[in-house]
PDB file of N, CA, C and O in Angstrom, chain B, residues numbered from 101:
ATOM      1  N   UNK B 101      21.122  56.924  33.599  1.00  0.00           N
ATOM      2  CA  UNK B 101      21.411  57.748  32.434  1.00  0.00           C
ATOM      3  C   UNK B 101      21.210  56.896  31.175  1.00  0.00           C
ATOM      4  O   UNK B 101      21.425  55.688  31.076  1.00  0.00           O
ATOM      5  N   UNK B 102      20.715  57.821  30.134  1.00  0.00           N
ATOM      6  CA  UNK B 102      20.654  56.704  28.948  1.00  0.00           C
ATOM      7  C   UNK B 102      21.959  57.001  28.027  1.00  0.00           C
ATOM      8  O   UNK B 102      22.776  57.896  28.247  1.00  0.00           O
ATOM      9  N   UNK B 103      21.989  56.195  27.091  1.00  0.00           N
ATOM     10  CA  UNK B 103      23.621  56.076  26.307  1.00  0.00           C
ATOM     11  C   UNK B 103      22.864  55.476  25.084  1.00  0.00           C
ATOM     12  O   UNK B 103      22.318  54.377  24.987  1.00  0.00           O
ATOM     13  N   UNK B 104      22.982  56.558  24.110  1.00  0.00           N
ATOM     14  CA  UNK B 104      23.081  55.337  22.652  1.00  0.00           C
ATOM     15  C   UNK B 104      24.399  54.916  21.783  1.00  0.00           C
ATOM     16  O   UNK B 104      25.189  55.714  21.280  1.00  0.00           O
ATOM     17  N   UNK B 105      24.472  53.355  21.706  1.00  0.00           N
ATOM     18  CA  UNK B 105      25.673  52.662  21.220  1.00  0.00           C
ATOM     19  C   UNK B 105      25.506  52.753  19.712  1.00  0.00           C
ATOM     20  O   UNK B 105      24.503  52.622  19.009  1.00  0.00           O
ATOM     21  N   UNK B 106      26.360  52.930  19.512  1.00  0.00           N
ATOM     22  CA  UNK B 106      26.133  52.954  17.471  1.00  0.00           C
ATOM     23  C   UNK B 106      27.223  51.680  17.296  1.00  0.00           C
ATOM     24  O   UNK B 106      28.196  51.590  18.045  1.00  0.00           O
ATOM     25  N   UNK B 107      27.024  50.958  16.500  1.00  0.00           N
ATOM     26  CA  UNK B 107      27.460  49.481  16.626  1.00  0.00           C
ATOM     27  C   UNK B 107      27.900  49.187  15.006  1.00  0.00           C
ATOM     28  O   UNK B 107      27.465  49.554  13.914  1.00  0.00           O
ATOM     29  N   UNK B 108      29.043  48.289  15.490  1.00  0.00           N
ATOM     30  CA  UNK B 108      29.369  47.436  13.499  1.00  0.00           C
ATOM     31  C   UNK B 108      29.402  46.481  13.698  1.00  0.00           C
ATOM     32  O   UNK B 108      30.057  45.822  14.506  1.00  0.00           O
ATOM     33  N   UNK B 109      28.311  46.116  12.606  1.00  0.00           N
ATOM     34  CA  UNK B 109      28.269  44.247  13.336  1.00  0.00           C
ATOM     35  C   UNK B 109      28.834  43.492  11.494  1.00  0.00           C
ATOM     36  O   UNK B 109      28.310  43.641  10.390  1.00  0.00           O
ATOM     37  N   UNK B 110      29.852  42.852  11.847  1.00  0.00           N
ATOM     38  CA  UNK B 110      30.227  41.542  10.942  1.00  0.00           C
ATOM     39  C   UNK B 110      30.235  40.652  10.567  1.00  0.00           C
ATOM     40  O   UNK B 110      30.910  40.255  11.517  1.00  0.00           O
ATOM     41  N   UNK B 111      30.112  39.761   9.972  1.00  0.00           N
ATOM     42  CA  UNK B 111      29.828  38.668   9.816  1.00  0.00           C
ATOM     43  C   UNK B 111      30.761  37.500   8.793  1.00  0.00           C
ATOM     44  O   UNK B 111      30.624  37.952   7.656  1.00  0.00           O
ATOM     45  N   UNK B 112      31.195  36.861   8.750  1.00  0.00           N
ATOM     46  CA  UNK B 112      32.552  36.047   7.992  1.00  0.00           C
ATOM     47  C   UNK B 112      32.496  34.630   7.535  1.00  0.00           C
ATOM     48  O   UNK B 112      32.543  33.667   8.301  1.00  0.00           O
ATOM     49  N   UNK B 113      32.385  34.558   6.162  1.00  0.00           N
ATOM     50  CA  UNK B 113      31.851  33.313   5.818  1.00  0.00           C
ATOM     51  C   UNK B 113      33.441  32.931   5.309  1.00  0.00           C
ATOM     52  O   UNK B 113      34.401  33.678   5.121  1.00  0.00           O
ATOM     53  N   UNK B 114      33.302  31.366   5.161  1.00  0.00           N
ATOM     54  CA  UNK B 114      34.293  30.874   4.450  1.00  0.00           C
ATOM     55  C   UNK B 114      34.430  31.278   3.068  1.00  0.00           C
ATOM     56  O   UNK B 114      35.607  31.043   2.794  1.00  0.00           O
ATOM     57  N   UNK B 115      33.746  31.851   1.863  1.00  0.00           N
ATOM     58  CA  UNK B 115      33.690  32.276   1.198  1.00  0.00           C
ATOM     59  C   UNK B 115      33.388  34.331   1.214  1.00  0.00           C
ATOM     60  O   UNK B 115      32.402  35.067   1.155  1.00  0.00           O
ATOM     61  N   UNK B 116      34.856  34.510   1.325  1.00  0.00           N
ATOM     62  CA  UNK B 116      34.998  35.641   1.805  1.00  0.00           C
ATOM     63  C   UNK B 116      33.895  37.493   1.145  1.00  0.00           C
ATOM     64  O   UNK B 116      33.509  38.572   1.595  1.00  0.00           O
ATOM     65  N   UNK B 117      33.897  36.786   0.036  1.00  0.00           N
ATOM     66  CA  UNK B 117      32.844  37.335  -0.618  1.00  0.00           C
ATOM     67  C   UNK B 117      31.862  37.364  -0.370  1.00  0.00           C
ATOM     68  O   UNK B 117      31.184  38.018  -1.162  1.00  0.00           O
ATOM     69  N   UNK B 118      31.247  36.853   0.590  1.00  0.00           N
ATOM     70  CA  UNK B 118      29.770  36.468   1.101  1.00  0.00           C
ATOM     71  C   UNK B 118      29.564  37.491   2.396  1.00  0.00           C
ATOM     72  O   UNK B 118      28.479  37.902   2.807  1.00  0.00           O
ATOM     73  N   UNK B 119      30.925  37.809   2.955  1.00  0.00           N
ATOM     74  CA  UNK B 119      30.908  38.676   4.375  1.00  0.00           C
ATOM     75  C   UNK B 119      29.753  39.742   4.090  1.00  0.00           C
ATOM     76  O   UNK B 119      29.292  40.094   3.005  1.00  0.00           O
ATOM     77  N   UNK B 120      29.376  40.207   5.554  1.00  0.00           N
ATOM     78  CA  UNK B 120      28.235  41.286   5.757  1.00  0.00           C
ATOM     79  C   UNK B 120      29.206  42.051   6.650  1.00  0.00           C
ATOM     80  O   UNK B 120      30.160  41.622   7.299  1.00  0.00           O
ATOM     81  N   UNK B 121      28.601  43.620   6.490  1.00  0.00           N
ATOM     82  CA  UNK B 121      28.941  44.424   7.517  1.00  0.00           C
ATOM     83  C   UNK B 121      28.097  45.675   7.414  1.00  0.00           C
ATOM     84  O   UNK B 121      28.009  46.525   6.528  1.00  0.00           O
ATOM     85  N   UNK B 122      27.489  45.528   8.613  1.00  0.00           N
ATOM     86  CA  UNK B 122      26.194  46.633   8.730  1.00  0.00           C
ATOM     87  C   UNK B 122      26.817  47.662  10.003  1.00  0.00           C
ATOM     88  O   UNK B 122      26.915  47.276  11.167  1.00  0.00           O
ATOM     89  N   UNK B 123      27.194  48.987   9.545  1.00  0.00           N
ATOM     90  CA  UNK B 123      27.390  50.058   9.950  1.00  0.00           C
ATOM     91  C   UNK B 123      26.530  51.004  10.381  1.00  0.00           C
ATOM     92  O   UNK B 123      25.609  51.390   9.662  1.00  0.00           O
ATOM     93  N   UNK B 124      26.711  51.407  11.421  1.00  0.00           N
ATOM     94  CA  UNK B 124      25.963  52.864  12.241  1.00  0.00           C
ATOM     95  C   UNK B 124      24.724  52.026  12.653  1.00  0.00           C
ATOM     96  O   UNK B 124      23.671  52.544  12.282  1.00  0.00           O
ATOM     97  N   UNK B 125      24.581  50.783  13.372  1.00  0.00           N
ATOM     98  CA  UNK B 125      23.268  50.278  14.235  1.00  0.00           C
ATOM     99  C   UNK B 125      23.071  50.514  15.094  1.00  0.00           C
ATOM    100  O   UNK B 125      23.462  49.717  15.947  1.00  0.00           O
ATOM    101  N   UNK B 126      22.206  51.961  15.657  1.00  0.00           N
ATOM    102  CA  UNK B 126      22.316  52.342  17.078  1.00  0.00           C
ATOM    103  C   UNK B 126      21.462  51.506  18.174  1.00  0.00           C
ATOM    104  O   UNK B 126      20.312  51.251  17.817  1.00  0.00           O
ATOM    105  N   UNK B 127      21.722  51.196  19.030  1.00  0.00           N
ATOM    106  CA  UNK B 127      20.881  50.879  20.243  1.00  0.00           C
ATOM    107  C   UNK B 127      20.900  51.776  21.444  1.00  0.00           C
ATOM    108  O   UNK B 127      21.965  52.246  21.844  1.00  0.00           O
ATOM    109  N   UNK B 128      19.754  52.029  22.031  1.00  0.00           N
ATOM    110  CA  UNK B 128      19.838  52.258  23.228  1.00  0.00           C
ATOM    111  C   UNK B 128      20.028  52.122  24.498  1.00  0.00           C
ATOM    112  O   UNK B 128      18.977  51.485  24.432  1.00  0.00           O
ATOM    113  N   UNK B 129      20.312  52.084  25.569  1.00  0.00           N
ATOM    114  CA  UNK B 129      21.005  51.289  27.001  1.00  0.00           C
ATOM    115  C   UNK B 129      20.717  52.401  28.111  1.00  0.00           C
ATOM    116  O   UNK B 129      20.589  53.618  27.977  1.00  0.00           O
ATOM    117  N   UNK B 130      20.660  51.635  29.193  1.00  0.00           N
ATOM    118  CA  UNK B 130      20.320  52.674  30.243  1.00  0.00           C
ATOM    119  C   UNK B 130      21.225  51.954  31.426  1.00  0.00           C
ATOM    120  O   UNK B 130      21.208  50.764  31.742  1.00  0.00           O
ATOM    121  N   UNK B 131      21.965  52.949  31.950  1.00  0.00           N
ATOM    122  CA  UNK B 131      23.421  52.464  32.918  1.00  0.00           C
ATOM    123  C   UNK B 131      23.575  53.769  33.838  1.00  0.00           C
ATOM    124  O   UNK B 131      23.534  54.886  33.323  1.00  0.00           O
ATOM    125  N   UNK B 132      23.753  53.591  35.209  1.00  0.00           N
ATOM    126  CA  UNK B 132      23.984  54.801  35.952  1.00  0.00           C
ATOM    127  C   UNK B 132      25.627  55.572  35.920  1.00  0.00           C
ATOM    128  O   UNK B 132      26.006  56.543  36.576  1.00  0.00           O
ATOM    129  N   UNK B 133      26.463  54.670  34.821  1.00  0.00           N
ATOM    130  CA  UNK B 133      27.475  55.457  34.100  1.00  0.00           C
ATOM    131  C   UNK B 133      28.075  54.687  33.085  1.00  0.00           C
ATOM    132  O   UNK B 133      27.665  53.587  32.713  1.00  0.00           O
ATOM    133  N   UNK B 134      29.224  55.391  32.567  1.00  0.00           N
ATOM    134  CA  UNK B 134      30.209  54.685  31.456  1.00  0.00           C
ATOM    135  C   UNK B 134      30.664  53.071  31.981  1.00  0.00           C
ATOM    136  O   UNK B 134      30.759  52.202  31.114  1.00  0.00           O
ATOM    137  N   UNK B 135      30.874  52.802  33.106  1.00  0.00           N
ATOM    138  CA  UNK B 135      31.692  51.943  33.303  1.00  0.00           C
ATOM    139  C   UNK B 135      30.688  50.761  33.592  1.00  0.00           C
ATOM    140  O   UNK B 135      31.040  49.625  33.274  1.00  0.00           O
ATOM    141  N   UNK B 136      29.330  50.989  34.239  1.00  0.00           N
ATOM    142  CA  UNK B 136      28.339  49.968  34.040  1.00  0.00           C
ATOM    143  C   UNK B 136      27.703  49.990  32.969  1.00  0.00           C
ATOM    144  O   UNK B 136      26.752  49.208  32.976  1.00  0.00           O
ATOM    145  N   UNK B 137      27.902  50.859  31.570  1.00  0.00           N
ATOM    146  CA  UNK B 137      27.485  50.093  30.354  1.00  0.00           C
ATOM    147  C   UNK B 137      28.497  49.449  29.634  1.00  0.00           C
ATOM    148  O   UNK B 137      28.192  49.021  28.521  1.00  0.00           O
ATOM    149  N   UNK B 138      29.277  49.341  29.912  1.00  0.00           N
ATOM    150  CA  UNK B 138      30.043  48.574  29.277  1.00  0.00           C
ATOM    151  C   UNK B 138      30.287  47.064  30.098  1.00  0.00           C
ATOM    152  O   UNK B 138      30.290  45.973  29.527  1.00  0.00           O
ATOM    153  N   UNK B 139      30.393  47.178  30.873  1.00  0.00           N
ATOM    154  CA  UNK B 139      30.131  46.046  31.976  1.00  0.00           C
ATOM    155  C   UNK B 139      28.414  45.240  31.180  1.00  0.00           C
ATOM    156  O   UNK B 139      28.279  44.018  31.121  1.00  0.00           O
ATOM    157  N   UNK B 140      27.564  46.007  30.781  1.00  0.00           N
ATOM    158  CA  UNK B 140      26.349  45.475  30.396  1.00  0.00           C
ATOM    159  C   UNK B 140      26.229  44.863  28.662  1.00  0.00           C
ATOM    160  O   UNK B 140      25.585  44.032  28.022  1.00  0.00           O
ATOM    161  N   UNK B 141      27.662  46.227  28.380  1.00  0.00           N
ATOM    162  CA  UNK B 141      27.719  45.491  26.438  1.00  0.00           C
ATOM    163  C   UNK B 141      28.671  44.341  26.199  1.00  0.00           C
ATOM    164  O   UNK B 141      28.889  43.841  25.096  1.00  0.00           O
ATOM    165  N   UNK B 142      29.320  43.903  27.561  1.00  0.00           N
ATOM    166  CA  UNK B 142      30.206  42.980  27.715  1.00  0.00           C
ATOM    167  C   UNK B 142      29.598  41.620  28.405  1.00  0.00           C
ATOM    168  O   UNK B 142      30.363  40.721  28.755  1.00  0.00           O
ATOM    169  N   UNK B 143      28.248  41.527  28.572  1.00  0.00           N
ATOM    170  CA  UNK B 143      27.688  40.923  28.768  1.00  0.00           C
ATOM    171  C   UNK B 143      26.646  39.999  28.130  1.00  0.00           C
ATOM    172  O   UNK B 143      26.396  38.794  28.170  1.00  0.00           O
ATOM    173  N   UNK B 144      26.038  41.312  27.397  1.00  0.00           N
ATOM    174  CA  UNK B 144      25.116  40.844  26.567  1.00  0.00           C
ATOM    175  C   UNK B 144      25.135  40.406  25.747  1.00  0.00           C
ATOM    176  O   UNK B 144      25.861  40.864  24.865  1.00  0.00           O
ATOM    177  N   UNK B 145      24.259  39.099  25.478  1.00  0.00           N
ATOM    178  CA  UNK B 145      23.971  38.082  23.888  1.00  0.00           C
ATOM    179  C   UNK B 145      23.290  38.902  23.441  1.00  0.00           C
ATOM    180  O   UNK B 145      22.159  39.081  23.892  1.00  0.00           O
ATOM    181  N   UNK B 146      23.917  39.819  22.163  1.00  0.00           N
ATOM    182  CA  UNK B 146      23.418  40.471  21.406  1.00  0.00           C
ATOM    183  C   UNK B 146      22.523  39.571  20.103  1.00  0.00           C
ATOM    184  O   UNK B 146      22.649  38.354  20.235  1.00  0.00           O
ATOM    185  N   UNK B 147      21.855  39.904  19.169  1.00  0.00           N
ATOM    186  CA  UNK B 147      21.496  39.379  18.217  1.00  0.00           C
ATOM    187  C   UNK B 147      22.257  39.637  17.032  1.00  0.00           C
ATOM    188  O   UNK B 147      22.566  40.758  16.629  1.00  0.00           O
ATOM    189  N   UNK B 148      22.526  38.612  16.528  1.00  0.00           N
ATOM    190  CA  UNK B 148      23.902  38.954  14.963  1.00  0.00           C
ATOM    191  C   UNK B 148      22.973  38.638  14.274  1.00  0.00           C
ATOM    192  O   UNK B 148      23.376  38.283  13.166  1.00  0.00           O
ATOM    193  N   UNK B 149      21.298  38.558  14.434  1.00  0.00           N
ATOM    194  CA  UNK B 149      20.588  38.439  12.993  1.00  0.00           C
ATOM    195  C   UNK B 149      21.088  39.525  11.920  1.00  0.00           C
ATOM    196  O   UNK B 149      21.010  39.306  10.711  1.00  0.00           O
ATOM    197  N   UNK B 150      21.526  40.526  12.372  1.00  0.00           N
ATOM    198  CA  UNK B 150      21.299  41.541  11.060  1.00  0.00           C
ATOM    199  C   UNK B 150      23.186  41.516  10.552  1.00  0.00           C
ATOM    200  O   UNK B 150      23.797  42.512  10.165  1.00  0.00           O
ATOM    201  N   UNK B 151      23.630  40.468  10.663  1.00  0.00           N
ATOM    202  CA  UNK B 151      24.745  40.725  10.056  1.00  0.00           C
ATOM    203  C   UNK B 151      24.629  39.486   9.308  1.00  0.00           C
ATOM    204  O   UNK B 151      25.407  39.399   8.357  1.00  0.00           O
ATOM    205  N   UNK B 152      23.782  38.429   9.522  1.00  0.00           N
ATOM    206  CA  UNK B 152      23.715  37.257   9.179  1.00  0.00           C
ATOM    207  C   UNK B 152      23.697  37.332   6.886  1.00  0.00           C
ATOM    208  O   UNK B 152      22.968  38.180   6.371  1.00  0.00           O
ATOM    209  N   UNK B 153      24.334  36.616   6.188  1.00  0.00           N
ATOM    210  CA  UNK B 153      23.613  36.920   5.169  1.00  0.00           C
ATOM    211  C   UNK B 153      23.378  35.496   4.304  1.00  0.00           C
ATOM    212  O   UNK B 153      24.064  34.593   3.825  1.00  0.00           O
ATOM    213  N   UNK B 154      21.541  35.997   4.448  1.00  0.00           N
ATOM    214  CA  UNK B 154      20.744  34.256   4.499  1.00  0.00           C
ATOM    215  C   UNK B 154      21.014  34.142   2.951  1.00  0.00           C
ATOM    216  O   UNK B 154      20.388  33.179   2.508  1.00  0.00           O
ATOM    217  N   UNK B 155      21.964  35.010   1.670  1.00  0.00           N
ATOM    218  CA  UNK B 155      21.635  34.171   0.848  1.00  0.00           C
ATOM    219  C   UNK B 155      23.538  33.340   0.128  1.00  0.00           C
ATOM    220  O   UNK B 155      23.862  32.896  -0.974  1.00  0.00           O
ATOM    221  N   UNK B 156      24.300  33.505   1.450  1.00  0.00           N
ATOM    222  CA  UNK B 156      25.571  33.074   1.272  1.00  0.00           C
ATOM    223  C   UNK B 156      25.247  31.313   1.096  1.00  0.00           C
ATOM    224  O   UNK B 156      24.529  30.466   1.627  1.00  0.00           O
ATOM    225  N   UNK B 157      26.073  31.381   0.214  1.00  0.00           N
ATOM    226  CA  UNK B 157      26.278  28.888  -0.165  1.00  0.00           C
ATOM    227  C   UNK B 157      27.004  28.841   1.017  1.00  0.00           C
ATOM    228  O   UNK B 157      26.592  28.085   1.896  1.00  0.00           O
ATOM    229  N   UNK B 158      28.393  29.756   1.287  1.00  0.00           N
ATOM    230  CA  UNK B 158      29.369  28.729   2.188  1.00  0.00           C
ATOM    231  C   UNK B 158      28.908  29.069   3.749  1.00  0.00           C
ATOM    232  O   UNK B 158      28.004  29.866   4.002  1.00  0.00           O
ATOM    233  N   UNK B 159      29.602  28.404   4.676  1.00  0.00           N
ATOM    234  CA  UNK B 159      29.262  28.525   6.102  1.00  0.00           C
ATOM    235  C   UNK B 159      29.724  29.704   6.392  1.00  0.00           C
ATOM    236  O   UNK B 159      30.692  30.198   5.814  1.00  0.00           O
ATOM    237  N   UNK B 160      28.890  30.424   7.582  1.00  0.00           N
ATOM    238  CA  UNK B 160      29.307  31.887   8.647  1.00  0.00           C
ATOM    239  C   UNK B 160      30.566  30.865   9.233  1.00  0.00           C
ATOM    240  O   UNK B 160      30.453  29.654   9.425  1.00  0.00           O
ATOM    241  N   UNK B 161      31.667  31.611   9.435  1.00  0.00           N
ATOM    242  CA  UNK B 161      32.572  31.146  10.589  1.00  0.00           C
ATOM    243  C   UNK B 161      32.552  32.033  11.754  1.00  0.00           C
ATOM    244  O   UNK B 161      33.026  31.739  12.852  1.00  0.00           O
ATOM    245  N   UNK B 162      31.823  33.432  11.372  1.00  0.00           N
ATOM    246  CA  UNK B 162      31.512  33.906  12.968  1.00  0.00           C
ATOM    247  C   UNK B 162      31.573  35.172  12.374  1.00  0.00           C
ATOM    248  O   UNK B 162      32.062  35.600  11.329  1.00  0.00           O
ATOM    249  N   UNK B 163      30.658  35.891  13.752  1.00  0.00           N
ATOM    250  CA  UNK B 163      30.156  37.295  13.756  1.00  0.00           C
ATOM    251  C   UNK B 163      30.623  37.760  14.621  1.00  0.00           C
ATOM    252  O   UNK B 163      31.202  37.047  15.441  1.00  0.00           O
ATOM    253  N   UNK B 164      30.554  39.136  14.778  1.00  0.00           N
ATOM    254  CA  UNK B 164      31.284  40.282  15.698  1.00  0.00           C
ATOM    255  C   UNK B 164      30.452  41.455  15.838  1.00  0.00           C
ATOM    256  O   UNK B 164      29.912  41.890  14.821  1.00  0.00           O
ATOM    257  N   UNK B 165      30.287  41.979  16.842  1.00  0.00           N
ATOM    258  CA  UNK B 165      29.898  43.251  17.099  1.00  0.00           C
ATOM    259  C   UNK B 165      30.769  44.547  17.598  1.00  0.00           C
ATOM    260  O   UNK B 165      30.981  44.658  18.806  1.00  0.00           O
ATOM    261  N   UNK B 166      31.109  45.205  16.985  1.00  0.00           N
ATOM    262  CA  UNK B 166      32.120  46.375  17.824  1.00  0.00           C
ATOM    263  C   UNK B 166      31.451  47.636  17.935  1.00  0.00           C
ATOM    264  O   UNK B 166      30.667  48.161  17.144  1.00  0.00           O
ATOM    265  N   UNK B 167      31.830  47.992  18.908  1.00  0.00           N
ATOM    266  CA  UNK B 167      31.253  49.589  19.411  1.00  0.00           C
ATOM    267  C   UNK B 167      31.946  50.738  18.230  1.00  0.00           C
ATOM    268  O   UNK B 167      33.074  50.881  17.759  1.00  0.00           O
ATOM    269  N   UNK B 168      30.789  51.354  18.072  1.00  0.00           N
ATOM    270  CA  UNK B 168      31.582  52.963  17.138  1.00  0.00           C
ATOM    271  C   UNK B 168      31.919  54.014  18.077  1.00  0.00           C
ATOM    272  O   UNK B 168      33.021  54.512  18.308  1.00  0.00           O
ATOM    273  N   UNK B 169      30.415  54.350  18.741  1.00  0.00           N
ATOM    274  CA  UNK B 169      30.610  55.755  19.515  1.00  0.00           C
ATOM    275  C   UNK B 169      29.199  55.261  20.241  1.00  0.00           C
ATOM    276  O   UNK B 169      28.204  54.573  20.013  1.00  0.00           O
ATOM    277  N   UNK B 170      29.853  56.156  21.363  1.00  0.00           N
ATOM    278  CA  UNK B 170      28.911  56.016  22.706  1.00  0.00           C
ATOM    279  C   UNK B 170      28.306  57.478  22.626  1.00  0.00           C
ATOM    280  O   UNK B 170      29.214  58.226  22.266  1.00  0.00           O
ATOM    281  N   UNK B 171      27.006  58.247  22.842  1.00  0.00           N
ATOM    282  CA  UNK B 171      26.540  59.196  23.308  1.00  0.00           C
ATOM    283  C   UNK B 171      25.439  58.942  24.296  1.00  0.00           C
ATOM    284  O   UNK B 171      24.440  58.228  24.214  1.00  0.00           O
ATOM    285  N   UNK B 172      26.046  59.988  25.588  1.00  0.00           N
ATOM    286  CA  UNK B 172      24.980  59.728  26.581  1.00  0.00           C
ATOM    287  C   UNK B 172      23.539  60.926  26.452  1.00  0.00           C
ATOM    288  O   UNK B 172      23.305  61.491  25.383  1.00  0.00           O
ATOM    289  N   UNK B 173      22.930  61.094  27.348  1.00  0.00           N
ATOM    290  CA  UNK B 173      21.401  61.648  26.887  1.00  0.00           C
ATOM    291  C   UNK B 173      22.027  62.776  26.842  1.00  0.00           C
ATOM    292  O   UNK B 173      21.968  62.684  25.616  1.00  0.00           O
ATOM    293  N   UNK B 174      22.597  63.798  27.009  1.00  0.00           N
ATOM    294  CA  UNK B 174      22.944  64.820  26.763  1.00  0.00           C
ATOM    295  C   UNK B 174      23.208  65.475  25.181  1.00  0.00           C
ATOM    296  O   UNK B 174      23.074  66.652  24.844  1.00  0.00           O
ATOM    297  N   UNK B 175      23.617  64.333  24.357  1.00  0.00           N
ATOM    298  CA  UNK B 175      23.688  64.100  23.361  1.00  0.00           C
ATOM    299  C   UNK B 175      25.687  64.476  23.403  1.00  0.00           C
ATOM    300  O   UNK B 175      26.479  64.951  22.589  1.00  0.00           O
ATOM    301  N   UNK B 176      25.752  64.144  24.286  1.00  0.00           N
ATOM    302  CA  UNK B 176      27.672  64.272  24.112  1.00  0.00           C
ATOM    303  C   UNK B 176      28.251  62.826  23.855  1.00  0.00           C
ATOM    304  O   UNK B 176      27.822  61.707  24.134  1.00  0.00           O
ATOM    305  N   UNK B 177      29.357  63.263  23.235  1.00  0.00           N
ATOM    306  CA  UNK B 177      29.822  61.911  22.780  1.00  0.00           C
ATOM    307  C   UNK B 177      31.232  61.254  23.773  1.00  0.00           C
ATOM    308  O   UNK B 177      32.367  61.712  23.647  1.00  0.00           O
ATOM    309  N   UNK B 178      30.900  60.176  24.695  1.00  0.00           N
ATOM    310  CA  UNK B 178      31.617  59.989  25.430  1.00  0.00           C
ATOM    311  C   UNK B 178      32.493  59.261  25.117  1.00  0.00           C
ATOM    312  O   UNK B 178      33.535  59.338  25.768  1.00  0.00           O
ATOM    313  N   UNK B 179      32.432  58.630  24.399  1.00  0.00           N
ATOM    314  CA  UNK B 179      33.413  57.423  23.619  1.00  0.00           C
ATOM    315  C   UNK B 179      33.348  57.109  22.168  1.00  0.00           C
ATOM    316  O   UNK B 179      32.214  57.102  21.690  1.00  0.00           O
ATOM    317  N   UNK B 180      34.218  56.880  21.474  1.00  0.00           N
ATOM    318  CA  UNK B 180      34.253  56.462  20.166  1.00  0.00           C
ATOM    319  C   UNK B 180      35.956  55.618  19.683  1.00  0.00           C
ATOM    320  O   UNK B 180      37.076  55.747  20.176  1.00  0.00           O
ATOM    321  N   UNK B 181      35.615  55.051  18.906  1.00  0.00           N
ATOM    322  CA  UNK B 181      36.453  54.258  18.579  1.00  0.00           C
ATOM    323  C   UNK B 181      38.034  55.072  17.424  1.00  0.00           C
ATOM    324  O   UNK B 181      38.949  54.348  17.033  1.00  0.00           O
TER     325      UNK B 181
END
C-alpha cells in the first residue's frame, strides 16, 4: 500500500533566530500497513538538507523531523498528529 507522510522538519541553531522550520513536506512510502511504515520512518536517515539554513553565523545544534499526517492511497487520513 502506498502512504504519503507530510513531515515538519526543524532545525536549531545556537543563535535562536537563525532556526528553520519547513512545514507540509510530503513524501511518499510504500508499506504493506500502518505499523510497517512506521517501523520504516523509524528507521530511516532521512535528509535534514531542507531544514538546514546555509546562511546562519552560529552552529546547527540539531534537526528534527516529525510526522503531521499520514494518508494512505485511498486518500484517507490514517494518522495525524
Amino acid at each position: 500500500m502506498k502512504y504519503l507522510v507530510t513531515f515538519k522538519y526543524s532545525s536549531f541553531y545556537e543563535d535562536e533566530s537563525e532556526n528553520k522550520v519547513v512545514d507540509n513536506h510530503t513524501l511518499e512510502y510504500e508499506a504493506k500497513d500502518l505499523d510497517e511504515l512506521w517501523k520504516i520512518l523509524g528507521e530511516e536517515d532521512y535528509d535534514d538538507e531542507i531544514a538546514i539554513n546555509f546562511n546562519a553565523k552560529s552552529d546547527c545544534n540539531a534537526t528534527e523531523r516529525d510526522e503531521i499526517k499520514i494518508v494512505d492511497e485511498n486518500n484517507k487520513v490514517v494518522w495525524h498528529s
